[in-house]
N, C-alpha and C positions, 0 to 999 in steps of 0.2 A: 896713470889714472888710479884712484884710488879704488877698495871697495866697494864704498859708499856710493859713487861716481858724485853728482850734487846731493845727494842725501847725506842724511846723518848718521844713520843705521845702515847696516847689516847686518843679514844673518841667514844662515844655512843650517839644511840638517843633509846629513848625507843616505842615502837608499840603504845603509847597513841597519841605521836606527828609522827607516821609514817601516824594515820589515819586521825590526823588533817592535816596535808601534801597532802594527797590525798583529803578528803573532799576539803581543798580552791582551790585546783589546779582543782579538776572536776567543783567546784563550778564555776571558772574564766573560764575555757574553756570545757562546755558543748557540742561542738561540738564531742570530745573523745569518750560520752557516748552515743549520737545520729548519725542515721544514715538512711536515704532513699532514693528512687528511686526518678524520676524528680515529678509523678504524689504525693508525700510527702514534699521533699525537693527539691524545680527547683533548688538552687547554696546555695552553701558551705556557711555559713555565721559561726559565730560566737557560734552560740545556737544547727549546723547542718553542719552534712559533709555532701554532695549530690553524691550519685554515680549512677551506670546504672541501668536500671529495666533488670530484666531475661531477655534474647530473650528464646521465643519459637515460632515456626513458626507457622500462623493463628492467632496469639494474637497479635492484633494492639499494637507500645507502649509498648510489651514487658508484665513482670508479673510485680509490680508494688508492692514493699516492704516498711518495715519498721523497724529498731532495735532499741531498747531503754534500754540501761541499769542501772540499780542505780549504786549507787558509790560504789564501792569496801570496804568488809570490812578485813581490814588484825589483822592475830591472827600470832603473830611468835612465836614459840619453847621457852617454856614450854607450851603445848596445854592448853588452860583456856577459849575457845568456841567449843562448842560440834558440832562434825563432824557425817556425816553417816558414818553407820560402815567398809562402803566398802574402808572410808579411813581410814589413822594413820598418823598422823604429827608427824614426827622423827628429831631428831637433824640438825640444820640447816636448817631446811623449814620455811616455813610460811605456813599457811592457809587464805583459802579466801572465802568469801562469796557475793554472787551477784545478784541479783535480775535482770531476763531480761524479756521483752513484743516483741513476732515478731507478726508482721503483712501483711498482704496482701490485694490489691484490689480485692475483688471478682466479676467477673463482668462477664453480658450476651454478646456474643457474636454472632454480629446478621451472618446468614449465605447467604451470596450472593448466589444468582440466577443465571444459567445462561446455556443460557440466559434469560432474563428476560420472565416472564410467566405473563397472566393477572388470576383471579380468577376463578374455572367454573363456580362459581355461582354471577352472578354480584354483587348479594344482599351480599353477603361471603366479610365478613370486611377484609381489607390487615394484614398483621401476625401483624403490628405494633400498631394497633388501634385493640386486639381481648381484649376482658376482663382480660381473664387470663395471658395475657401478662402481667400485671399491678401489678398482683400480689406479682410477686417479683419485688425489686428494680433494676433499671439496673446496678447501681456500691453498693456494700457495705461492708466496713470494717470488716475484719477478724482474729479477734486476741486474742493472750493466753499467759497468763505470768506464772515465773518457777522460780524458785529459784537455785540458781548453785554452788557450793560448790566446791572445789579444794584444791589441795597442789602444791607447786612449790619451788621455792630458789631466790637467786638473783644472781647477776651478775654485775662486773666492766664492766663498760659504759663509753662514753661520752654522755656530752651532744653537742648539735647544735652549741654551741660553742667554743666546745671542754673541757669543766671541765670534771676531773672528776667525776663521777654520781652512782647511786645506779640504776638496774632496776628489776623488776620483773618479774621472767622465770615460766610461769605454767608449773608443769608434769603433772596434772594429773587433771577428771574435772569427778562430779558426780552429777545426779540427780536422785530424791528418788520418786519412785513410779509412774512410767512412764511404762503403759502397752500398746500393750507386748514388750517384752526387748528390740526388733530388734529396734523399734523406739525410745528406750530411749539411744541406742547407738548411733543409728545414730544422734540425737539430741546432745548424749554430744561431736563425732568428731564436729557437726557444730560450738557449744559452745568453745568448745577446740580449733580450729584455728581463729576463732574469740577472745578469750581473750587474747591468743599468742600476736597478732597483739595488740590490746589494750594497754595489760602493757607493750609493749616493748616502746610504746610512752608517757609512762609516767614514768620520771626519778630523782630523787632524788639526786642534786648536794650536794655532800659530803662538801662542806662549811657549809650547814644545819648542818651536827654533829660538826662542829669547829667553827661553829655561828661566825664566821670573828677575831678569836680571833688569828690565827695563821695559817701560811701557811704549810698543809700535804702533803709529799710527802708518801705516800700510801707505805708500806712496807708489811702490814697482814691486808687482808682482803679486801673486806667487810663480815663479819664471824657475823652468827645468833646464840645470846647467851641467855637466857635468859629475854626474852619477848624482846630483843633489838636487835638492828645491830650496831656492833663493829667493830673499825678498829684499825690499831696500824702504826706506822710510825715517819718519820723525820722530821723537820723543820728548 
């Protein structure tokens, strides 16, 4: 049987140039993989998406975050990058591997008077000038990085202009040695709709596998075969 099988086309990219694809595309728009509150990032530029700080009531300014993730590394079906064993990459997925840093403002929060009191003891410093006050800092960064590991598939997409596109759908997301459990779950739900959201904005125009040499009108696939993504179709 041929490539084509009853189509006319074929075409393939193989996961060496899926990760070179990702690399220039985070590399050119680093904003994807960054992310923080106004007290990190005040507006969206180029290198940073800017979004809200937490609200919680009594914390001026809200909590005051930070995400930052390396660039994605993808393994498609034949697995040939070792997973933890709580996954299996089966026929048609990919794997992925991620490195992420979150962070927070850690900060004192002075507590209003009220109403206002003077000292009993005149000589008794105000709580703002006591020594131990000084001790710790009044704001300081809080942060810890993780490694994150997944399986997922892809998905026919457009893109923003309407091509069509390749995108990548996680099912599933794990982190290795994270005590005790309850917070390595609740870690990987956070990780798990955070990278949802990530790779569905980053899309793969299927001209990439036909490298402009011929117009695909998409009949099979996008289908993960053998370290590649394959498609089959008209022109």
């Amino acid at each position: 049987m041929s490539l084509t099988d009853v189509q006319e086309v074929f075409a393939s990219v193989h996961e060496t140039a899926i990760n070179d694809f990702l690399t220039a595309f985070c590399t050119d728009r680093p904003r994807y993989l960054s992310y923080g509150s106004p007290a990190f990032v005040p507006a969206t530029t180029v290198a940073n998406t800017a979004m809200d700080a937490i609200n919680f009531p009594g914390v001026p300014g809200g909590i005051q975050w930070r995400l930052r993730l390396g660039i994605p590394q993808i393994d498609l079906f034949k697995q040939s990058s070792a997973l933890p064993p709580e996954l299996a990459l089966g026929p048609g997925q990919f794997s992925l591997r991620v490195d992420a840093q979150l962070c927070i403002e850690c900060r004192r929060i002075r507590i209003d008077p009220k109403p206002p009191r003077p000292p009993r003891d005149k000589r008794e410093q105000p709580l703002e000038g006591r020594q131990d006050d000084r001790k710790r800092p009044l704001s300081e960064l809080t942060c810890f990085k993780l490694q994150v590991f997944g399986v997922g598939h892809i998905e026919h997409v457009l893109t923003t202009g309407g091509e069509d596109a390749i995108a990548f759908a996680i099912d599933q997301v794990e982190i290795v040695d994270i005590k005790p459990d309850d917070l390595e779950s609740f870690l990987e739900c956070l990780l798990f709709l955070i990278l949802q959201a990530v790779l569905a904005g980053i899309r793969l125009p299927l001209r990439a596998l036909r490298a402009g040499a011929f117009q695909l009108a998409l009949t099979v696939g996008p289908l993960i075969e053998d370290d590649s993504i394959k498609v089959r179709g008209l022109v």
